[in-house]
SEMARRO-40729 format. One record per atom (N, C-alpha, C): atom name; x negated, y, z negated. Coordinates in Angstrom, 3 decimals, always signed. Layout:
<nodes>
NODE  atom      east     north        up
NODE    CA         X         Y         Z
...
</nodes>
This chain:
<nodes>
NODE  atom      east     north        up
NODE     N  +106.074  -196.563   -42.360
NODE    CA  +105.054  -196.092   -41.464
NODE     C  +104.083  -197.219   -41.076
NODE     N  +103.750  -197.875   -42.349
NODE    CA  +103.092  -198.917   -41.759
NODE     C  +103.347  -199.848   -40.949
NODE     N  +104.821  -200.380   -40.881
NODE    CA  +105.453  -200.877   -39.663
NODE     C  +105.244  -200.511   -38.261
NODE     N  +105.683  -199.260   -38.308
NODE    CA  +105.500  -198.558   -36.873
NODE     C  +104.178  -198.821   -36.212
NODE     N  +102.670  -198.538   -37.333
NODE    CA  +101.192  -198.891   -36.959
NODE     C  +101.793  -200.335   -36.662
NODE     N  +101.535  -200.902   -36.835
NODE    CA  +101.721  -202.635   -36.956
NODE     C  +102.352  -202.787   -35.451
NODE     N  +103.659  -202.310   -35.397
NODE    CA  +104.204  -202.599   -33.910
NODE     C  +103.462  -201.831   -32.732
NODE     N  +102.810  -200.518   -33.228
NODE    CA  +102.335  -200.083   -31.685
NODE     C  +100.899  -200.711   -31.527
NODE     N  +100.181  -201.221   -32.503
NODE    CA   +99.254  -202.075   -32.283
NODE     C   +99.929  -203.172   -31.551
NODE     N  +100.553  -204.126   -31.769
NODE    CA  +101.244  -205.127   -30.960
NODE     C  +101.148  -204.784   -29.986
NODE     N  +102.292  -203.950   -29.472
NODE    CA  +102.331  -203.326   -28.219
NODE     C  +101.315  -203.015   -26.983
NODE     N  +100.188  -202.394   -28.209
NODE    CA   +98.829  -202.011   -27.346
NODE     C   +98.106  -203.845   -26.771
NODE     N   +98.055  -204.876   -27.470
NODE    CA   +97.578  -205.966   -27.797
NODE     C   +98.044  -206.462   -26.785
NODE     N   +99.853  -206.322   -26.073
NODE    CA  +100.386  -207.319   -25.349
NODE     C  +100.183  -206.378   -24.058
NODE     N   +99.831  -205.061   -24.057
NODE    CA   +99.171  -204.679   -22.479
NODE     C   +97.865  -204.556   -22.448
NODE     N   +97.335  -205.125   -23.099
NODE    CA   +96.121  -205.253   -22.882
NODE     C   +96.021  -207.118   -22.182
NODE     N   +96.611  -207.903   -22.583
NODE    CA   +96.851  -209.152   -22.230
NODE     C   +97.385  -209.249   -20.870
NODE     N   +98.430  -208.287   -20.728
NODE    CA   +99.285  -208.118   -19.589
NODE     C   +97.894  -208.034   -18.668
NODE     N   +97.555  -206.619   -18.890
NODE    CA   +96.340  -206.573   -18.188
NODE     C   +94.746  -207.228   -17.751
NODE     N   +94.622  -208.339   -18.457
NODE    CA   +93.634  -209.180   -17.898
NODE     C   +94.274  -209.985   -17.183
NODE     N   +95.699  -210.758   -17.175
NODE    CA   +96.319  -211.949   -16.817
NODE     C   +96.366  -210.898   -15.086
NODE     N   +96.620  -209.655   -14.996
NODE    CA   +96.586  -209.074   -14.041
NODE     C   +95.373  -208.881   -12.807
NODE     N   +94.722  -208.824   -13.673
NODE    CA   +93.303  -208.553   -12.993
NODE     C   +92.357  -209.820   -13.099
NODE     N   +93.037  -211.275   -13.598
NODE    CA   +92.652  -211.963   -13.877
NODE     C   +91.786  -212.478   -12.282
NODE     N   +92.998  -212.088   -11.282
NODE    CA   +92.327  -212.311    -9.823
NODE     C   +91.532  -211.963    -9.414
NODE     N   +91.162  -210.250    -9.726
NODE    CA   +89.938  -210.191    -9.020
NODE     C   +88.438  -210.382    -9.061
NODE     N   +88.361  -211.641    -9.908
NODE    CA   +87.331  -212.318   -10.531
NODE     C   +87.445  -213.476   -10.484
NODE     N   +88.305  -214.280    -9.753
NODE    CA   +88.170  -215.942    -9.794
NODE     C   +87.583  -216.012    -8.834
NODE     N   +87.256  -215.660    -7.232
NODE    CA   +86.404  -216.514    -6.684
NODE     C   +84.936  -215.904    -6.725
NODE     N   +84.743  -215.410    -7.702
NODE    CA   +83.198  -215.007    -8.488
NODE     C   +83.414  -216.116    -9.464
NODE     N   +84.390  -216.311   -10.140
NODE    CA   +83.855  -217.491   -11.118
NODE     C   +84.094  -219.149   -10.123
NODE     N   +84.675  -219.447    -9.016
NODE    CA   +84.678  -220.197    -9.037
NODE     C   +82.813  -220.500    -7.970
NODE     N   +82.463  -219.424    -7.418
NODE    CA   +81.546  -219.698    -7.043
NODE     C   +80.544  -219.995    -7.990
NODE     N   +80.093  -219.334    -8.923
NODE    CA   +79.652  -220.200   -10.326
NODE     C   +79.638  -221.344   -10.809
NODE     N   +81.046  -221.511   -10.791
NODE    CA   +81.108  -223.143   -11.087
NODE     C   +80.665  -223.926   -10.089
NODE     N   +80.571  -223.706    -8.215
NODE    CA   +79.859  -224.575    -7.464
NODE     C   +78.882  -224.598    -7.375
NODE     N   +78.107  -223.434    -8.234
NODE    CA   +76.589  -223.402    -8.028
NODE     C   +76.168  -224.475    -8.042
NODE     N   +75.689  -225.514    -7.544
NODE    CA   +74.550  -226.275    -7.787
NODE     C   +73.410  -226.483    -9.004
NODE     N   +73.190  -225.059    -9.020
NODE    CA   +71.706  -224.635   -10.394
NODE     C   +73.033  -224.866   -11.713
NODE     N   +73.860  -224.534   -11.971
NODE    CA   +74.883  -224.372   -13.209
NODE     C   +75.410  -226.142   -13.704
NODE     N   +75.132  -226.711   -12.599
NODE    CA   +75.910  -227.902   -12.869
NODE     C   +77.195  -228.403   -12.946
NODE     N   +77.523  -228.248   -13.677
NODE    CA   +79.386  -228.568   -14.311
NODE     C   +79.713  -227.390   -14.902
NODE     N   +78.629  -226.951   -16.033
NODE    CA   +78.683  -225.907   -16.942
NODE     C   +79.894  -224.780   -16.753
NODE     N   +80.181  -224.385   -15.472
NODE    CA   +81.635  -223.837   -15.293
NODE     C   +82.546  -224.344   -14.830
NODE     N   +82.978  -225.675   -14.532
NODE    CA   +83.459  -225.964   -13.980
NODE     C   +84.648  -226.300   -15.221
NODE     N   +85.781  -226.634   -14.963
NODE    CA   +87.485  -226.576   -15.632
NODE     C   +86.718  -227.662   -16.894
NODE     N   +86.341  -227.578   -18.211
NODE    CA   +86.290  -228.493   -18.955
NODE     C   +84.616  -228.587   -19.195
NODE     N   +84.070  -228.020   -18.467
NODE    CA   +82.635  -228.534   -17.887
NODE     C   +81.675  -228.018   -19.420
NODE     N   +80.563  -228.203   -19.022
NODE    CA   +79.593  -228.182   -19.856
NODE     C   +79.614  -229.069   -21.495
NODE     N   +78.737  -229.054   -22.238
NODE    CA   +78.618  -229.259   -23.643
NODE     C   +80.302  -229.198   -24.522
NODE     N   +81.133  -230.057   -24.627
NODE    CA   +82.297  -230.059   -25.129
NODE     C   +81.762  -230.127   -26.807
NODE     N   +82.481  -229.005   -27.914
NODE    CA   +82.369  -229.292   -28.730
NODE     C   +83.708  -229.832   -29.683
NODE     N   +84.506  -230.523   -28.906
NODE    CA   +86.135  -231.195   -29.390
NODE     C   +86.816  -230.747   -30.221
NODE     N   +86.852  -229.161   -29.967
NODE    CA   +87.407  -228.323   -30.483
NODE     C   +88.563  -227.425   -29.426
NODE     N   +89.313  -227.005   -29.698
NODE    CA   +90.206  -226.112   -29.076
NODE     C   +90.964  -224.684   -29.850
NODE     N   +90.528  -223.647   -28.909
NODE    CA   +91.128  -222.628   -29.348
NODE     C   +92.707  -222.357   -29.664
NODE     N   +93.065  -222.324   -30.961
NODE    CA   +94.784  -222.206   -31.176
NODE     C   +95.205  -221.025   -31.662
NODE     N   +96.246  -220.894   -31.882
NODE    CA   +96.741  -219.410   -32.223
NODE     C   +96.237  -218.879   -33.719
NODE     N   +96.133  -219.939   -34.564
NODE    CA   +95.197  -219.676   -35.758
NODE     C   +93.681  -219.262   -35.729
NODE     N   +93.127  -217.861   -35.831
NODE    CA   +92.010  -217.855   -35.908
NODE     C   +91.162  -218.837   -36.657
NODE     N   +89.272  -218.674   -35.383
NODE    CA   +88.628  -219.794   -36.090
NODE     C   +87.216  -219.272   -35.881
NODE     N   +86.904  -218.985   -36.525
NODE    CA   +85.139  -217.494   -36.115
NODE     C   +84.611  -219.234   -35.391
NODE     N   +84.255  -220.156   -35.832
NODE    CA   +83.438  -220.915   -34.904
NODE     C   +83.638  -221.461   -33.631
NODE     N   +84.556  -221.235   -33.353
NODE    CA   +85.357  -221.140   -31.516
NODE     C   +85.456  -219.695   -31.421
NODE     N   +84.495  -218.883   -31.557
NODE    CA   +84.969  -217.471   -31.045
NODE     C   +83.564  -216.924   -30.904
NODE     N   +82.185  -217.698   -30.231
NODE    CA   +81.083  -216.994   -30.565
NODE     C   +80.941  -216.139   -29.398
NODE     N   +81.780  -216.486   -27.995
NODE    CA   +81.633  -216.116   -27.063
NODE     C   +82.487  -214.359   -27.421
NODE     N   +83.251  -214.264   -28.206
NODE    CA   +84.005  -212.933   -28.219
NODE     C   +83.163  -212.124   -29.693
NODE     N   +82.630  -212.619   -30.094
NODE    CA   +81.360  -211.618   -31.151
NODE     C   +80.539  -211.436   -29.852
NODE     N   +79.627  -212.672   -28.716
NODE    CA   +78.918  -211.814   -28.115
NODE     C   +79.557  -211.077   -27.190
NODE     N   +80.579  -210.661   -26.596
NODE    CA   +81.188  -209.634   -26.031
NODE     C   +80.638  -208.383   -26.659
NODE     N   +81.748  -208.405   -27.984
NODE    CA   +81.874  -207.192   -28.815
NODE     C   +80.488  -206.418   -29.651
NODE     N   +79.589  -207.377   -29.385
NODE    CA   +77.983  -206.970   -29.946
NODE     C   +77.749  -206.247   -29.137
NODE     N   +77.415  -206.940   -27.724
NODE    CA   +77.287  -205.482   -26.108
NODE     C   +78.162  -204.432   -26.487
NODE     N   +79.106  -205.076   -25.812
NODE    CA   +80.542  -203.935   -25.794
NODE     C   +81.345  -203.828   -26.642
NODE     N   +81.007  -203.133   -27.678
NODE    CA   +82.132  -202.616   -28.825
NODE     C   +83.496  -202.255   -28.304
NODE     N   +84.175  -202.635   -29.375
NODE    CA   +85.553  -201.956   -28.886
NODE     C   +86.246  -202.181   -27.435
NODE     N   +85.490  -203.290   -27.117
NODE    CA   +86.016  -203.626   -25.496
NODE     C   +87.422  -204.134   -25.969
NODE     N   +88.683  -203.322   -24.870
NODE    CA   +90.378  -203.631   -24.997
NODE     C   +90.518  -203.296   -26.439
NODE     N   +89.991  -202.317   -26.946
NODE    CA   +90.069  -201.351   -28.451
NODE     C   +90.074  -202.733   -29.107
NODE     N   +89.387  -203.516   -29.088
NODE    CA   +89.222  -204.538   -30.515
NODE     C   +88.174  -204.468   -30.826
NODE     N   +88.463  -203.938   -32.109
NODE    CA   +87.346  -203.483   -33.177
NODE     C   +86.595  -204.508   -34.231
NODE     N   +87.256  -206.129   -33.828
NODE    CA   +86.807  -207.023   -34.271
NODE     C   +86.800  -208.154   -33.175
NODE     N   +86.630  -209.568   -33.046
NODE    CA   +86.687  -210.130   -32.788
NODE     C   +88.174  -211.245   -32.559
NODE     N   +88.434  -210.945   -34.329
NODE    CA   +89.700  -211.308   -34.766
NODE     C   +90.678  -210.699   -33.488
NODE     N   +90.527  -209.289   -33.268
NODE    CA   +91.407  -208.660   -32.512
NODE     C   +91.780  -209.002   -30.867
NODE     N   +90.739  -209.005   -30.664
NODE    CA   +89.934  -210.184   -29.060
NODE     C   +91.011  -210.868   -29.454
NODE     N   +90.701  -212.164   -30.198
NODE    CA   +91.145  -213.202   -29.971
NODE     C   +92.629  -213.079   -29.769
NODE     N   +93.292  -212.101   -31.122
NODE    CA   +94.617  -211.932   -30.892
NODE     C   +95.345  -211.648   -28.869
NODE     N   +94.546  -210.668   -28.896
NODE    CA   +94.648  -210.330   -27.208
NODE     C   +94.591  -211.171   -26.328
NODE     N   +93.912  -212.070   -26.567
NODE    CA   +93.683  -213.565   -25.278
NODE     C   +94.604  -213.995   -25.693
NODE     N   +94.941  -214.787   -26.533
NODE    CA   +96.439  -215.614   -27.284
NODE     C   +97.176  -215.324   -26.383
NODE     N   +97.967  -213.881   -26.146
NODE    CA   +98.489  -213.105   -25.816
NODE     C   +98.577  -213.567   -24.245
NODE     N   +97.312  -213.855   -23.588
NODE    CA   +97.876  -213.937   -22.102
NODE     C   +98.214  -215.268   -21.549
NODE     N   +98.427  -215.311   -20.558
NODE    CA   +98.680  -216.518   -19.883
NODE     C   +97.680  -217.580   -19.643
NODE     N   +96.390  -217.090   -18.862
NODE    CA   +95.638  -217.795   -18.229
NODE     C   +94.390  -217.548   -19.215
NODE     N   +93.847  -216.962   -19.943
NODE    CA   +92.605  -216.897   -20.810
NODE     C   +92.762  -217.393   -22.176
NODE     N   +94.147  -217.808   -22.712
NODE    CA   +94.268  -218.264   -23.881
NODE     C   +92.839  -219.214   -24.883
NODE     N   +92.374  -220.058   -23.947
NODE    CA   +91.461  -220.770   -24.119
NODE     C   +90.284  -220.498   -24.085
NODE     N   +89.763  -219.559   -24.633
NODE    CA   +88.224  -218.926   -24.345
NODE     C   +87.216  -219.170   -24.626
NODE     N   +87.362  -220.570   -25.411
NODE    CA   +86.375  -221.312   -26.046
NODE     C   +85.982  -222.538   -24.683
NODE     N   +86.737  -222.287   -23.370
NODE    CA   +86.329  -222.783   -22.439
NODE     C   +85.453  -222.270   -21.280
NODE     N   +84.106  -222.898   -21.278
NODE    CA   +83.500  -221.995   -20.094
NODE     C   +83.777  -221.260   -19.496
NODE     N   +84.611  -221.851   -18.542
NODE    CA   +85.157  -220.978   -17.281
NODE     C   +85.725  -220.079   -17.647
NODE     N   +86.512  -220.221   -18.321
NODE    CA   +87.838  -218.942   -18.653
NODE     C   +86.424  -217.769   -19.514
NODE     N   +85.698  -218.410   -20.285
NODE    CA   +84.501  -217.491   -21.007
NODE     C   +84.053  -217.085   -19.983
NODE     N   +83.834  -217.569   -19.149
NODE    CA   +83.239  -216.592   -17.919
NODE     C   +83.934  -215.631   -17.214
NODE     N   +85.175  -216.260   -17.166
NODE    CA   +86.068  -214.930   -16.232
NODE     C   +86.178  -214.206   -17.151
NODE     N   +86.267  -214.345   -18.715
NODE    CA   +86.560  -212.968   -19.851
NODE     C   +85.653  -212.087   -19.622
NODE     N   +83.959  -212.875   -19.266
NODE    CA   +82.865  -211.613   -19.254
NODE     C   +82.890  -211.115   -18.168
NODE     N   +83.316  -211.819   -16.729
NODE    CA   +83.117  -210.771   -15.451
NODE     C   +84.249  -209.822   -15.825
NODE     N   +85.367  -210.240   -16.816
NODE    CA   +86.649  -209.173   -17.116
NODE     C   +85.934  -207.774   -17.438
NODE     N   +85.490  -208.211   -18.786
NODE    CA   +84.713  -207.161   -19.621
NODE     C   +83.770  -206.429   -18.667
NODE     N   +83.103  -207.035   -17.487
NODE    CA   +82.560  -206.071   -16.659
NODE     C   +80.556  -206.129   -16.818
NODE     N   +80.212  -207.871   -16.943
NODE    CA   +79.496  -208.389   -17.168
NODE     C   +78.803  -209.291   -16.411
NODE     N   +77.754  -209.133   -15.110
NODE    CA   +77.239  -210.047   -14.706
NODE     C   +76.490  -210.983   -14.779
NODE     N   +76.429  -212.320   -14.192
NODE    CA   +75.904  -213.231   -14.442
NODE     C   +74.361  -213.261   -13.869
NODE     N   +73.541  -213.695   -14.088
NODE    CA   +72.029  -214.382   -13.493
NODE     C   +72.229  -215.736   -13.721
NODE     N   +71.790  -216.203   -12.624
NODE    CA   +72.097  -217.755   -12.775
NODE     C   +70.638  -217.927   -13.149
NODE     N   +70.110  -218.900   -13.934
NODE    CA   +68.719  -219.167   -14.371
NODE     C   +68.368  -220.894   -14.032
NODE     N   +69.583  -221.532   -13.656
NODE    CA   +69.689  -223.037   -14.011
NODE     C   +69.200  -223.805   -14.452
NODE     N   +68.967  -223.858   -15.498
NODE    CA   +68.279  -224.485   -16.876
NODE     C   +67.013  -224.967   -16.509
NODE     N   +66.315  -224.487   -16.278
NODE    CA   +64.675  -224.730   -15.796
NODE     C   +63.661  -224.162   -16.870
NODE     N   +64.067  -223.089   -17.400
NODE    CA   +63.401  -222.200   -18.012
NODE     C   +64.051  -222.477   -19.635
NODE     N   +63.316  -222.462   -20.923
NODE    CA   +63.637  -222.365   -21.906
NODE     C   +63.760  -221.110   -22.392
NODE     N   +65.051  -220.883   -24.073
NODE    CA   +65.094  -219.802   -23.983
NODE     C   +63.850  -218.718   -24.214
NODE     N   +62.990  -218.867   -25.137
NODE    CA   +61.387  -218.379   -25.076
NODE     C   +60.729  -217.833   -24.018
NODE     N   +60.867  -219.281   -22.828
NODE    CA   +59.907  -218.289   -21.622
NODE     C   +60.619  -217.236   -21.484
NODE     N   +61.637  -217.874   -20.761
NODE    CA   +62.758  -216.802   -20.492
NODE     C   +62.709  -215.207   -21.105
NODE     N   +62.506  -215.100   -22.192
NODE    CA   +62.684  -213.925   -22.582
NODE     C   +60.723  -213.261   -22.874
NODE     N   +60.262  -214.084   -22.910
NODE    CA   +58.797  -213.516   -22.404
NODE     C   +58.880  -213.550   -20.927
NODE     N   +59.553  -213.854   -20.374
NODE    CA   +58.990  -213.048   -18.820
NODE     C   +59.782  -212.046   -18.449
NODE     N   +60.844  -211.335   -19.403
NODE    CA   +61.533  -210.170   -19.007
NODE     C   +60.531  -209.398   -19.079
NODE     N   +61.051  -208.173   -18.453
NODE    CA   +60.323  -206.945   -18.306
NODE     C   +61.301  -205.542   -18.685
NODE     N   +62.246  -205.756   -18.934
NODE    CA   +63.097  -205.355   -19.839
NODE     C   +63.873  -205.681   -21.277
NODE     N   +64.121  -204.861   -22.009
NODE    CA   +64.966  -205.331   -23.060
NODE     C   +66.146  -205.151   -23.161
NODE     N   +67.142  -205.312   -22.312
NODE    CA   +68.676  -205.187   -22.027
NODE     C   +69.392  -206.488   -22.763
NODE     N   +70.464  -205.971   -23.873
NODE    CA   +71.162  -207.207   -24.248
NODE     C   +71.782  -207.739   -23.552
NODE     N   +71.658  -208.746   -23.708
NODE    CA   +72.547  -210.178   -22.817
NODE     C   +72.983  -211.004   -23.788
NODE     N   +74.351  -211.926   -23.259
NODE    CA   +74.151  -213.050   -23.531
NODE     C   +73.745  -214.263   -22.814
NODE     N   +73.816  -215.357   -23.689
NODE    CA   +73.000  -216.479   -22.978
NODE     C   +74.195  -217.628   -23.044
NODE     N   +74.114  -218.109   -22.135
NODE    CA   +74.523  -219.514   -21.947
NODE     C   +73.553  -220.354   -21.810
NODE     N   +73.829  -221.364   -22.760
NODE    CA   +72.140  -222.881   -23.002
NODE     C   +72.637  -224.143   -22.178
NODE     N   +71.918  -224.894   -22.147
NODE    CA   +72.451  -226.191   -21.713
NODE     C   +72.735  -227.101   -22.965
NODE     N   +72.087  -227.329   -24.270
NODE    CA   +72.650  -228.163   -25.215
NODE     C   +73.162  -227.735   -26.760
NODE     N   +73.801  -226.705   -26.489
NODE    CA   +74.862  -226.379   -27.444
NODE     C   +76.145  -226.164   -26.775
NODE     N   +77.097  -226.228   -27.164
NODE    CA   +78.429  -225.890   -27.359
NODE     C   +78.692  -224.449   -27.873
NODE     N   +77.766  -223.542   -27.013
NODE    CA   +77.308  -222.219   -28.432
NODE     C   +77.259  -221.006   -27.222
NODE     N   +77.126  -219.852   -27.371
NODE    CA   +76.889  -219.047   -26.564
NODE     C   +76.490  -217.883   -27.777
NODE     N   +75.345  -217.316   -27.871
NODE    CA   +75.436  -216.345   -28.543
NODE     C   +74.623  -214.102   -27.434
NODE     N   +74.681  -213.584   -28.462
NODE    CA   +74.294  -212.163   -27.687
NODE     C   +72.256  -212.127   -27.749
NODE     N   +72.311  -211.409   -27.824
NODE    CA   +70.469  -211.054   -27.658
NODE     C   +70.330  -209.867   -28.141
NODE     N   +70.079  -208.908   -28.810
NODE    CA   +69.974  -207.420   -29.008
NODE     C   +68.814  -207.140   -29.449
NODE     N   +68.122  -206.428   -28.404
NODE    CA   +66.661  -206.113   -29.383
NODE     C   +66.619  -205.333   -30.063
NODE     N   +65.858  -205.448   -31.016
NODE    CA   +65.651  -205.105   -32.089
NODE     C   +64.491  -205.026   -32.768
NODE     N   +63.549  -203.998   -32.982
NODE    CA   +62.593  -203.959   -33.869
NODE     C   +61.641  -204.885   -32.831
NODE     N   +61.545  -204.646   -31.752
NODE    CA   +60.216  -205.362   -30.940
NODE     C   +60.476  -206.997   -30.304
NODE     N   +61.898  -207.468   -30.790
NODE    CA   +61.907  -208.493   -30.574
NODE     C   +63.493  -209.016   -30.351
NODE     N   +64.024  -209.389   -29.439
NODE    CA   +65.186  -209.923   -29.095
NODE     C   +65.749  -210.915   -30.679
NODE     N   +67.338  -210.494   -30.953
NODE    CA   +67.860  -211.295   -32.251
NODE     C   +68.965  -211.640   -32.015
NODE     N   +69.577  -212.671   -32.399
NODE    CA   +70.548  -213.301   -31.981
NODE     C   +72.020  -212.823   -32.758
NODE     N   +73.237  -212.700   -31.857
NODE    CA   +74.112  -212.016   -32.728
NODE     C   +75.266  -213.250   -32.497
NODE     N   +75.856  -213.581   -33.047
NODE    CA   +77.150  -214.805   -32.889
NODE     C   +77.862  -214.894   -34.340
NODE     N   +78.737  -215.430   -34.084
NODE    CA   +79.746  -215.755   -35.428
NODE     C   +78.787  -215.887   -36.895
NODE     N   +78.208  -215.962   -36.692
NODE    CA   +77.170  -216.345   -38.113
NODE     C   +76.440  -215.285   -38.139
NODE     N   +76.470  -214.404   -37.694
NODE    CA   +76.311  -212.894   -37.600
NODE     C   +75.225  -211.934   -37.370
NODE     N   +74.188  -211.056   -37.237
NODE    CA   +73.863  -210.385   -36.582
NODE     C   +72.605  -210.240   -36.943
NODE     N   +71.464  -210.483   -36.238
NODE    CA   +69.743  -210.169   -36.715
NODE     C   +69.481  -211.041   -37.185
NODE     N   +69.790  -212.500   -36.402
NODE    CA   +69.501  -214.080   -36.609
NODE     C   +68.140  -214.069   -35.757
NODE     N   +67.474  -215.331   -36.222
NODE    CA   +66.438  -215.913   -35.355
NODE     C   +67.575  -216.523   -34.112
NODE     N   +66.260  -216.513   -33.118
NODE    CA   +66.587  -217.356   -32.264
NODE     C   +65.659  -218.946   -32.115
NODE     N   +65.196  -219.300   -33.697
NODE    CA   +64.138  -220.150   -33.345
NODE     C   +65.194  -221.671   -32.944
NODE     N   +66.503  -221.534   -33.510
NODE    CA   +67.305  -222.733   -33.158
NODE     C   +67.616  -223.198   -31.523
NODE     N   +67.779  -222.230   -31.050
NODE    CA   +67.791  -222.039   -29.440
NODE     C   +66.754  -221.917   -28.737
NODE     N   +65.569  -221.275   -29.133
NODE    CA   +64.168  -221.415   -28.622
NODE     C   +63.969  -222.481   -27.135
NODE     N   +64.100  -223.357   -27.431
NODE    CA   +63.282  -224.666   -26.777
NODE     C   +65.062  -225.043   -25.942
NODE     N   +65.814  -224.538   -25.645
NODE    CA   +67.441  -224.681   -25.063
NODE     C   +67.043  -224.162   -23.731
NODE     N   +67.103  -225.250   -22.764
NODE    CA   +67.562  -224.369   -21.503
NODE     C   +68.777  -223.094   -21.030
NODE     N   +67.954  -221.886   -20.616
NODE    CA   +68.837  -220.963   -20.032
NODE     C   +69.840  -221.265   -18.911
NODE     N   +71.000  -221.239   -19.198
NODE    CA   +71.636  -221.614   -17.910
NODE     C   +72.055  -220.660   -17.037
NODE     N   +72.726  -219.225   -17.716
NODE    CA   +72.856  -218.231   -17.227
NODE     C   +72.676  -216.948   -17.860
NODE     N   +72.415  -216.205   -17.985
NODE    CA   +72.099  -215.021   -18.286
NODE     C   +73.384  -213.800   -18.164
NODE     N   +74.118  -212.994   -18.806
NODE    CA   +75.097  -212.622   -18.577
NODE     C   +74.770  -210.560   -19.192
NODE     N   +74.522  -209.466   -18.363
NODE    CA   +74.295  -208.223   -18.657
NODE     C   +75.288  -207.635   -18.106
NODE     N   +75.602  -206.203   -18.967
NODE    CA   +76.210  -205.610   -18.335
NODE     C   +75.624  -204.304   -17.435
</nodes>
């Protein structure tokens, strides 16, 4: 029996893959306009932004995966992965998102997931930034000098940071990081 679980999970895993590599189109020239923004810089562009000389491989690695904890912090269970681990399995899986530890493709995963961008272009640190909201809607953030992307969830009066290192973090490390984009659903 446990086999059978095991394979129709698979199964579910490789149409769910099927299905972003599918719909992968109707979101590239939203991401590629991103990447020409001007305000963004390089930051989306094929390779672009803060390289941390790392690459996503078929072996899970929680520190190339902060961008799919902040998915799954917003959106639980987004493509029924109930972890991150599971995400990742699912991207593996497709053609064109394999690499998600790369901007761009991180970006087309979140317009996937059904996540828009605010462009902020790093003018603003993360601090102001979140003192001049007027809402408390989780987001994530894209910075200009990390290699990092983490979620925002308020909490208890005050926005907390959720990423691979896990959940109801300060944000005093990122504080003083230019916002580059802003990403809500």
């Amino acid at each position: 029996m446990a086999n059978a679980r095991a394979f129709v999970a698979e199964l579910g895993e490789f149409e769910h893959a099927w299905d972003l590599d599918f719909r992968k189109t109707d979101v590239e020239a939203d991401i590629e306009t991103l990447a020409e923004n001007e305000a963004t810089g390089d930051f989306y562009e094929e390779d672009g932004g803060v390289d941390d000389g790392m690459s996503v491989g078929d072996e899970w690695s929680p520190l190339l995966a902060c961008s799919l904890y902040s998915i799954l912090a917003i959106k639980p269970g987004w493509l029924g992965a109930n972890s991150p681990q599971t995400l990742h399995r699912i991207l593996r899986k497709t053609l064109n998102l394999k690499d998600y530890d790369d901007n761009k493709t991180a970006a087309t995963i979140r317009k996937l997931a059904g996540f828009t961008p605010t462009v902020k272009g790093g003018v603003q640190s993360v601090n102001n930034y979140l003192a001049s909201l007027d809402n408390h809607k989780s987001m994530i953030l894209d910075v200009d000098t990390h290699a990092h992307t983490f979620a925002l969830i308020w909490d208890n009066d005050r926005f907390k940071r959720t990423d691979e290192t896990g959940s109801n973090r300060e944000i005093e490390e990122y504080a003083t990081d230019k916002v580059i984009t802003a990403w809500q659903l």
